[in-house]
C-alpha positions as CSV (number, residue, x, y, z in Angstrom):
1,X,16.2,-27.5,9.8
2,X,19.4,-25.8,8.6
3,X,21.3,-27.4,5.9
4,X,24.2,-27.9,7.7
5,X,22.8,-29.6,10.4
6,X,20.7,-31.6,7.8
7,X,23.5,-32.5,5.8
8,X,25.4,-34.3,9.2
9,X,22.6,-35.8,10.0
10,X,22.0,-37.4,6.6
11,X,25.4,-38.5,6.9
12,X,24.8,-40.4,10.2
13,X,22.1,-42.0,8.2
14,X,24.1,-42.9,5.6
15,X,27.1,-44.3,7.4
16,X,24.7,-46.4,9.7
17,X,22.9,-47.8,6.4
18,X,26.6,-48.4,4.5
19,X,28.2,-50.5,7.3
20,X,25.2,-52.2,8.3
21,X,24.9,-53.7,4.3
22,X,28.6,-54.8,4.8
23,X,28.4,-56.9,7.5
24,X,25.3,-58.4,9.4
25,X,25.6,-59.0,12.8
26,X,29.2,-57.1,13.3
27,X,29.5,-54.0,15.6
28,X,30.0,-51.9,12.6
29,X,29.1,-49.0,14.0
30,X,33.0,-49.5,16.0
31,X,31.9,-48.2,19.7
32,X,30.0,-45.1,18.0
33,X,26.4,-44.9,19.6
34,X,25.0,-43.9,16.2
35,X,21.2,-43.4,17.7
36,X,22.6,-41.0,20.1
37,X,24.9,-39.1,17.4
38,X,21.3,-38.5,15.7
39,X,19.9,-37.5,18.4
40,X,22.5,-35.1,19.4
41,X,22.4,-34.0,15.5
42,X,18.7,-33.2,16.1
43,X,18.9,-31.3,19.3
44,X,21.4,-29.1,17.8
45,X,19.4,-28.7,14.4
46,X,16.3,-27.5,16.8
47,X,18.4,-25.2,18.5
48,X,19.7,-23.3,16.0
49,X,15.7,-23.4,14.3
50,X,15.0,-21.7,17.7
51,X,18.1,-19.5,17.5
52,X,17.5,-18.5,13.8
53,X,13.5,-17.3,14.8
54,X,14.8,-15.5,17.6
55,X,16.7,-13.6,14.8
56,X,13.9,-12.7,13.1
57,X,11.6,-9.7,13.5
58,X,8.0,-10.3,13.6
59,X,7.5,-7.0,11.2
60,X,9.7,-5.3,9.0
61,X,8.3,-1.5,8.2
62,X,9.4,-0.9,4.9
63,X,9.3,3.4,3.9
64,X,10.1,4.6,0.4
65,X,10.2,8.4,1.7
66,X,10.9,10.1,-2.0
67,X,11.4,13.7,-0.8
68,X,13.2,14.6,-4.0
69,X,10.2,17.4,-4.4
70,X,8.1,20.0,-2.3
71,X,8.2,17.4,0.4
72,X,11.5,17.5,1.4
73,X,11.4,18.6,4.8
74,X,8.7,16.8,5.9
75,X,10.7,14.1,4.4
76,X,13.7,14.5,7.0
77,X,11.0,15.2,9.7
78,X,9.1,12.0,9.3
79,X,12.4,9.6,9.3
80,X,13.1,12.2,12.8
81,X,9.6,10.9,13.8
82,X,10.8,6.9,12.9
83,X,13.9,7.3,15.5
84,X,11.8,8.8,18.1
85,X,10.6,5.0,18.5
86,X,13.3,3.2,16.7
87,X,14.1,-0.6,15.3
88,X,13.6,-3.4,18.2
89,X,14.4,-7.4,17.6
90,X,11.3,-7.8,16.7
91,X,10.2,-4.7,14.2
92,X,12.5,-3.1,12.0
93,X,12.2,0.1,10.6
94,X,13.9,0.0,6.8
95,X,14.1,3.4,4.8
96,X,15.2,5.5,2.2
97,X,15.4,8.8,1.9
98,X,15.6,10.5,-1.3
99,X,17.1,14.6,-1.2
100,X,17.8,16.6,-3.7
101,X,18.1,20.6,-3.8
102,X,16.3,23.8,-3.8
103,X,13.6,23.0,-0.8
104,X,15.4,22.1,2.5
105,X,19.0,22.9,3.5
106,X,18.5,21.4,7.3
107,X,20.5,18.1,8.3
108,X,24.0,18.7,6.5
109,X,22.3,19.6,2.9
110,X,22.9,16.3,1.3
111,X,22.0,14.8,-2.2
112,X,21.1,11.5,-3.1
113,X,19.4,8.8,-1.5
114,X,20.3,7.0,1.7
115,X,19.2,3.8,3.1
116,X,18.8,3.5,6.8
117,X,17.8,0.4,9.4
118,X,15.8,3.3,11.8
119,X,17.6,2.9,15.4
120,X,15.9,4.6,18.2
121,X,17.4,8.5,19.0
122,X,16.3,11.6,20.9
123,X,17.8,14.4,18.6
124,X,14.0,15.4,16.1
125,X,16.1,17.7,14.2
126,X,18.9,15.7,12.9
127,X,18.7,11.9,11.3
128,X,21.7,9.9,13.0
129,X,20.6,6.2,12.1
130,X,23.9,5.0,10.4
131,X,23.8,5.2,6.4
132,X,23.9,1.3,5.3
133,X,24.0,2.1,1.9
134,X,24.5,5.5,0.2
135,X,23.4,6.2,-3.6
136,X,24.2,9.0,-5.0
137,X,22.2,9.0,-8.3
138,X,19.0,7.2,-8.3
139,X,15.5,7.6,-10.2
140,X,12.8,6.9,-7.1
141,X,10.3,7.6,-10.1
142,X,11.6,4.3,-11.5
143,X,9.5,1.3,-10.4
144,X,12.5,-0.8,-10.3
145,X,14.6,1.3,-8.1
146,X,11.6,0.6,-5.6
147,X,12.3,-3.4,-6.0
148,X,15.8,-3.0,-5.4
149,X,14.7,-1.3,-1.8
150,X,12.7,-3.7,-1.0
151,X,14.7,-6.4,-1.8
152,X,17.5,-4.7,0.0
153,X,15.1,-4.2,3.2
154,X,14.5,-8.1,2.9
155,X,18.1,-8.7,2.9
156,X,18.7,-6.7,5.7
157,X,15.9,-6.5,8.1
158,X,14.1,-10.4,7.4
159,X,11.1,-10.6,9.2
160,X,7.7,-12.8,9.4
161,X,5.3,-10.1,7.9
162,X,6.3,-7.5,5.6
163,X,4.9,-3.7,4.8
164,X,6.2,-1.3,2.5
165,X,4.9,2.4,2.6
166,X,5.5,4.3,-0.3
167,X,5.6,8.0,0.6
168,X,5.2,11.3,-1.8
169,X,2.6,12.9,-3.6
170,X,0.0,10.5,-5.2
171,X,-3.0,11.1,-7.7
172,X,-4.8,7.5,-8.1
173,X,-5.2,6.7,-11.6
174,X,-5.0,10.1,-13.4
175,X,-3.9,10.8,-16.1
176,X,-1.5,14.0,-17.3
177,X,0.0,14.9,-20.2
178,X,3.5,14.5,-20.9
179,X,4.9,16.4,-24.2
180,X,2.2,15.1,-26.6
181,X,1.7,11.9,-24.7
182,X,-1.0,10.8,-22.4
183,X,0.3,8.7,-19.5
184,X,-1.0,7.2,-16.3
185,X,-0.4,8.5,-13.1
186,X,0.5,6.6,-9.5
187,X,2.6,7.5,-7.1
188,X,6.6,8.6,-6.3
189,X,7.3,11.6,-7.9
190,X,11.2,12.4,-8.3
191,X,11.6,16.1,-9.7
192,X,15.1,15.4,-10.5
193,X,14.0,12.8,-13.5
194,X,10.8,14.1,-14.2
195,X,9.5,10.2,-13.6
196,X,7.1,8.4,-11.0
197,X,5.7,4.9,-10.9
198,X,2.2,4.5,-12.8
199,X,-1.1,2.9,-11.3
200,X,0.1,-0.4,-13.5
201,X,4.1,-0.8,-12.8
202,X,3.2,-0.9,-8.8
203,X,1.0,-3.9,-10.3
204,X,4.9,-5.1,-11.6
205,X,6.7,-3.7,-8.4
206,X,5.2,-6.9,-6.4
207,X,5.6,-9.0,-9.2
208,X,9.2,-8.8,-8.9
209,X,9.6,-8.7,-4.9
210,X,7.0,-11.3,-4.0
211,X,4.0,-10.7,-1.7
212,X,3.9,-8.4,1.5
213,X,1.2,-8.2,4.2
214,X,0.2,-5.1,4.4
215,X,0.9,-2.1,1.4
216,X,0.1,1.7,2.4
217,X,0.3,4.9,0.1
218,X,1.7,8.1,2.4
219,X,0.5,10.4,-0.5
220,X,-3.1,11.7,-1.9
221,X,-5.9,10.2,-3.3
222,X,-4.1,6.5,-4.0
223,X,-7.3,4.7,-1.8
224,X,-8.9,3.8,-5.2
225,X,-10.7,0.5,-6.4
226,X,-8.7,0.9,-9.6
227,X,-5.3,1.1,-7.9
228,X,-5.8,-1.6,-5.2
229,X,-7.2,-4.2,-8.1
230,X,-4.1,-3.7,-9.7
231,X,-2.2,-5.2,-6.7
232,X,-4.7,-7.4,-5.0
233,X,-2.3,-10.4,-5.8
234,X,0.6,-9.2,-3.6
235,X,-1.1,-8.0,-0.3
236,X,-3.5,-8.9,2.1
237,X,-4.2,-5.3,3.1
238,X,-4.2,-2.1,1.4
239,X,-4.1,1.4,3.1
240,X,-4.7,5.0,2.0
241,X,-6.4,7.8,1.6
242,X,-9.1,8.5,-0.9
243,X,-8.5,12.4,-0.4
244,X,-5.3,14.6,-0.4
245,X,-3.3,13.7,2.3
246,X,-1.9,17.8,4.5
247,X,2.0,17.9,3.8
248,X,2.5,16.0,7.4
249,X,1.2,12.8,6.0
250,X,1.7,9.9,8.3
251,X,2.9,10.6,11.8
252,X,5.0,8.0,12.6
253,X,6.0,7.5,16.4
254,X,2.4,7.7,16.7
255,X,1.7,4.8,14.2
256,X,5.0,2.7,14.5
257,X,4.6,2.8,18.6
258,X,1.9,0.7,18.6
259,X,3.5,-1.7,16.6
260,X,7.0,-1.8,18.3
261,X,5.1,-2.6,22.0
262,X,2.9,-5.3,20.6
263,X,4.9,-7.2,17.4
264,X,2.7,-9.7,17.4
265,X,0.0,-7.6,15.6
266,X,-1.5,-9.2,12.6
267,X,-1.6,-7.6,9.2
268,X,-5.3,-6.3,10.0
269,X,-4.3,-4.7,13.3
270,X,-1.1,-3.0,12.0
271,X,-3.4,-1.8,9.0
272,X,-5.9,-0.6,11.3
273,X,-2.9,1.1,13.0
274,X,-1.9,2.9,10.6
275,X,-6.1,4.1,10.0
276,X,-6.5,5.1,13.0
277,X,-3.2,6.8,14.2
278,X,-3.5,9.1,10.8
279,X,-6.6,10.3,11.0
280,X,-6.4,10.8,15.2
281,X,-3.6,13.0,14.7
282,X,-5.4,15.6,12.1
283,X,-8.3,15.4,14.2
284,X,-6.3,16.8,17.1
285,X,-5.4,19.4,14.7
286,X,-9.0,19.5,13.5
287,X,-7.5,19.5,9.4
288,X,-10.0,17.1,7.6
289,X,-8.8,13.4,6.8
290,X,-9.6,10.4,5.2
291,X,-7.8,7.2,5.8
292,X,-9.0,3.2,5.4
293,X,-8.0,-0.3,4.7
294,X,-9.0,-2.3,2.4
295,X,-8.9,-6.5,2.3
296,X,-7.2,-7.1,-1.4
297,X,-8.9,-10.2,-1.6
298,X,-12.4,-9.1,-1.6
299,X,-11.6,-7.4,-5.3
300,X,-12.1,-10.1,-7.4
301,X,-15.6,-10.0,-5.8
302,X,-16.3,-6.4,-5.6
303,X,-15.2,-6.1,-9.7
304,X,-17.8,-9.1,-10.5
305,X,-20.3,-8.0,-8.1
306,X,-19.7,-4.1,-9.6
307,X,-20.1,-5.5,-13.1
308,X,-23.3,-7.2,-12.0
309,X,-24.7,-4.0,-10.8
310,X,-23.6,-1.6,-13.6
311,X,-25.0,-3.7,-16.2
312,X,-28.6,-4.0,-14.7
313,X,-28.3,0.1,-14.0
314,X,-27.5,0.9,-17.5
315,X,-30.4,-1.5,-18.4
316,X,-32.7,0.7,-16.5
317,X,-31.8,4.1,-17.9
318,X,-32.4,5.8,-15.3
319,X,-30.2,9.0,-16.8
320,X,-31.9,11.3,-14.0
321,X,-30.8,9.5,-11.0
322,X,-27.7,8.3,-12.2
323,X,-26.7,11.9,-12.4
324,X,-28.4,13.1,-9.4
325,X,-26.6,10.3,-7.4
326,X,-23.6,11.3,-9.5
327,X,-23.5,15.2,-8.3
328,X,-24.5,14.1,-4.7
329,X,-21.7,11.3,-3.9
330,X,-18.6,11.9,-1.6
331,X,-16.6,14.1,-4.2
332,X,-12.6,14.6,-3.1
333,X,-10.0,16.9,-4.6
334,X,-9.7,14.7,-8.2
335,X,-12.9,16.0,-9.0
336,X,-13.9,12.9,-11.4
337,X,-12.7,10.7,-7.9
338,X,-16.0,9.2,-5.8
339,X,-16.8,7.4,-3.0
340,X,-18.3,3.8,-4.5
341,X,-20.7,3.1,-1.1
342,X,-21.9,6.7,-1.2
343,X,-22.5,6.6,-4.7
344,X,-24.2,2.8,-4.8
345,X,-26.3,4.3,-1.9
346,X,-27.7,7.1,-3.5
347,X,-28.6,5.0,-6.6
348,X,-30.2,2.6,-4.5
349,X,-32.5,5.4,-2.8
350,X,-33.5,6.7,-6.3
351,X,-34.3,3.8,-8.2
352,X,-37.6,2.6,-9.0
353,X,-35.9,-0.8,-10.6
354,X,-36.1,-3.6,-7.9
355,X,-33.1,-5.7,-9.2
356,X,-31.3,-2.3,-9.1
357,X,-32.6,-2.1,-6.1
358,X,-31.6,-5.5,-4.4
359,X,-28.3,-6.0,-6.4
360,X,-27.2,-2.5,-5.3
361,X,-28.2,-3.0,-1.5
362,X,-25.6,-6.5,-1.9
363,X,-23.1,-4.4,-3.3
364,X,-22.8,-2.3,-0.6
365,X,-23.3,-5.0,2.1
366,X,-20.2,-6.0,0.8
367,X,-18.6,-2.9,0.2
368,X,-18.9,-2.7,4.0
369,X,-18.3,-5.4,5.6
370,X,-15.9,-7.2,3.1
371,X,-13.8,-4.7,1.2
372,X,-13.4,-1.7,3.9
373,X,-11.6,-4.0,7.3
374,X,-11.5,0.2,8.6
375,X,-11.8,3.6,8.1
376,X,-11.2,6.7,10.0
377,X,-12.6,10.3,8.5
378,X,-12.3,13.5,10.7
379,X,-14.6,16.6,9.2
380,X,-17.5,17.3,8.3
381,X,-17.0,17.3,4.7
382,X,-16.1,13.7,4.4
383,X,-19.1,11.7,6.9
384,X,-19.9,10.0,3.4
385,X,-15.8,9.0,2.4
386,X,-16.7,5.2,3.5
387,X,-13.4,3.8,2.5
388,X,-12.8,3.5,-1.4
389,X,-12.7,5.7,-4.1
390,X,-13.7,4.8,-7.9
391,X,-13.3,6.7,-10.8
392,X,-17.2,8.3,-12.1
393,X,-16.2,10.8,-14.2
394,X,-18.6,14.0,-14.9
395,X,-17.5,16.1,-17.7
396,X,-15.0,13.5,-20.3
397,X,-14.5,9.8,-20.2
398,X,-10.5,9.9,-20.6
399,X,-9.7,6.4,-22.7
400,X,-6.3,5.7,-20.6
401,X,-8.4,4.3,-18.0
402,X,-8.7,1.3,-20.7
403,X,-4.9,0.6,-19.5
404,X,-5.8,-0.9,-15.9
405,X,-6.7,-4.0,-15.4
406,X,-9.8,-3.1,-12.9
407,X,-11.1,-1.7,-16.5
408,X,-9.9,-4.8,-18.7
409,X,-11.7,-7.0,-15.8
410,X,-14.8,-6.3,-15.8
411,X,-17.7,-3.2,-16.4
412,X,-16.7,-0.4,-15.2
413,X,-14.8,1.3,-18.0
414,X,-18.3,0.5,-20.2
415,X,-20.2,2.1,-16.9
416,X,-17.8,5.0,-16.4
417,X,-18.4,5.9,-20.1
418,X,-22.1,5.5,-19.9
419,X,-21.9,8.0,-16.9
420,X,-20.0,10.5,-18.6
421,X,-22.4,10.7,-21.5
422,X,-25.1,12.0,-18.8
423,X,-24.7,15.6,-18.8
424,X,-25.3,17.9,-16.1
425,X,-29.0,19.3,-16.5
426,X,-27.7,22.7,-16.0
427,X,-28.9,22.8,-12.3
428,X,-25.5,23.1,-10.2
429,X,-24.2,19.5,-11.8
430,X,-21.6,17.7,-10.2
431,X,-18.5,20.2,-11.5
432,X,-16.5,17.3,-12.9
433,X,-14.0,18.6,-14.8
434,X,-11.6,15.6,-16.2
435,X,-9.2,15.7,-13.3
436,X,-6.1,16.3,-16.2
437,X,-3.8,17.7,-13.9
438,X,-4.0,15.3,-11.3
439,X,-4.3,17.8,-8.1
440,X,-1.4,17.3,-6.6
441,X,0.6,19.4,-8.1
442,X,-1.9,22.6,-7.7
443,X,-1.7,21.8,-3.9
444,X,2.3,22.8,-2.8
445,X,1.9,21.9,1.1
446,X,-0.7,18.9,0.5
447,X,0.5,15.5,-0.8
């Protein structure tokens, strides 16, 4: 009930309570039908409930689009995409867009970052949403600047069900170098501070904002175990991609028009929108793809039920299946990045250990009816991508994976080093190479 409705009628309450204790048996109420005055009180208290949801969008699409790189115009093309459907009553489309220069002079050239409420246009080469809030100097690198937007979108666009995209280049968990430092890589790149938001501060990101349904990464490689563990807390769904995402990413009338004719998707269905509206659009293209969504709170079981299995496969020893399994699994563009089901498979079919054996087959029971709620490929290179990524490194265990807290959790840091130590046997090996650089950045029109 509002408060100020709540507050009259406590009053009502009150006054009825006070002059009844003065004078028993008098008409102290003084010609006042007090029952009535509460019931008027509480019509008009449920009226304004009903008003106040009517208000309220069911979803509120949160995008991060930090085109302050290579990106840039596809950038300004996918917030052109966003008006082509347009903010309803019951989804809003909140934005920024980050700019800066030396890629893409289109739409007036400006610098900065703006914030926009999407509304609905017909113009695909020019952004004419009204600027809520223009910043001219911002660090979308900083994970903090990525809580004040979505604070902001809260504020501005509330809604029943929340999802925030965050939209750039990505690279998982990698690491790169940085002078003589060794950091962790994520997500949100900004050229213009040299910055992005690590694996571990989009962990802090929901901390400070609060949980949101549904969580999607419009950049490469992000569709990790490593990176959705460290968020599992905050969302109910987690989308992405475990390969490089083209320089197109998301298409986005064909994802948000689903969503705007039937609001009253739940966060499964608009994860699954996102899925499927991805990878439909590259295979009309015919450009390979990989997208999925993953239910964050299967984790906690996947890490245990990992753990389980690692430990009883480095018991076995089985050096010369782990590595054949190792060079066979769903590679993608991080060359030390796997797919976990392909890889739990192909141990399964080599191992002569029955707990192996049965432990492994539970594991990817789970894996694929628990974890992955969809998944979308297109290619023949990726039949095996089935959903999540995990970090099995061929060549060099690199210690900043200690950092996460899928590693502090459970096996798999123990495992992944275990793995490492088998080396190839000099018959084609699996080519891992450390994954320093990340891939991205070797990759210009590729996210």
């Amino acid at each position: 009930m509002p408060r100020r409705w709540l507050a009259v009628l406590v009053a009502c309450v009150s006054l009825l309570g006070t002059r009844g204790a003065r004078a028993e048996g008098v008409d102290f109420d003084q010609g006042v039908d007090i029952k009535s005055v509460i019931e008027t009180v509480k019509a008009r208290a449920a009226e304004e409930i009903a008003a106040q949801k009517d208000r309220t969008a069911s979803w509120t699409i949160m995008v991060y689009v930090n085109a302050k790189n290579n990106l840039e115009q596809y950038g300004l093309k996918d917030v052109n995409e966003m008006e082509a459907v347009g903010s309803t009553a019951k989804v809003k489309i909140a934005v920024e867009l980050g700019r800066i220069g030396g890629y893409d002079s289109s739409d007036g050239d400006w610098k900065g970052q703006r914030r926009y409420i999407v509304q609905k246009d017909n113009d695909a080469s020019k952004i004419t949403s009204p600027v809520l809030q223009d910043i001219p100097k911002a660090d979308m690198g900083d994970w903090k600047h990525l809580v004040d937007f979505v604070k902001w979108a809260r504020e501005k666009a509330p809604a029943d069900r929340y999802m925030l995209v965050v939209w750039n280049h990505g690279s998982g968990w990698d690491k790169r170098k940085r002078g003589r430092d060794i950091v962790i890589n994520g997500i949100s790149y900004d050229d213009e501070t040299g910055n992005n938001i690590t694996t571990q501060q989009l962990g802090k990101v929901f901390a400070e904002t609060g949980r949101i349904d549904v969580y999607a990464s419009d950049a490469c490689l992000m569709q990790m175990a490593e990176v959705g563990y460290q968020i599992k807390d905050y969302t109910d769904y987690i989308v992405g991609s475990e390969e490089t995402e083209p320089g197109d990413g998301y298409t986005y009338d064909t994802f948000l028009g689903p969503v705007v004719a039937k609001p009253a998707m739940t966060s499964k269905e608009v994860a699954k929108a996102a899925v499927d509206s991805y990878t439909a659009h590259y295979a009309q293209l015919r450009q390979d793809a990989t997208q999925s969504a993953v239910q964050s709170a299967s984790l906690a079981r996947l890490l245990a039920m990992a753990s389980d299995w690692t430990k009883l496969v480095m018991a076995a020893d089985e050096t010369a299946v782990i590595r054949s399994a190792r060079s066979a699994a769903q590679k993608f563009d991080a060359s030390d990045n796997k797919d976990l089901v392909h890889f739990v498979r192909l141990v399964g079919a080599g191992t002569k250990d029955a707990g192996v054996k049965s432990k492994g087959a539970e594991l990817e029971k789970f894996l694929g009816g628990e974890v992955v709620s969809s998944n979308a490929t297109y290619g023949a290179g990726y039949k095996n991508a089935l959903g999540l990524a995990v970090y099995l490194p061929g060549y060099s265990y690199n210690a900043a994976y200690d950092q996460l807290a899928w590693a502090k959790d459970g096996n798999w840091a123990k495992f992944a080093r275990w793995v490492s130590d088998i080396k190839d046997d000099g018959n084609g090996g699996d080519g891992g190479g450390g994954g320093d650089d990340g891939g991205w950045d070797d990759k210009p029109a590729g996210r």
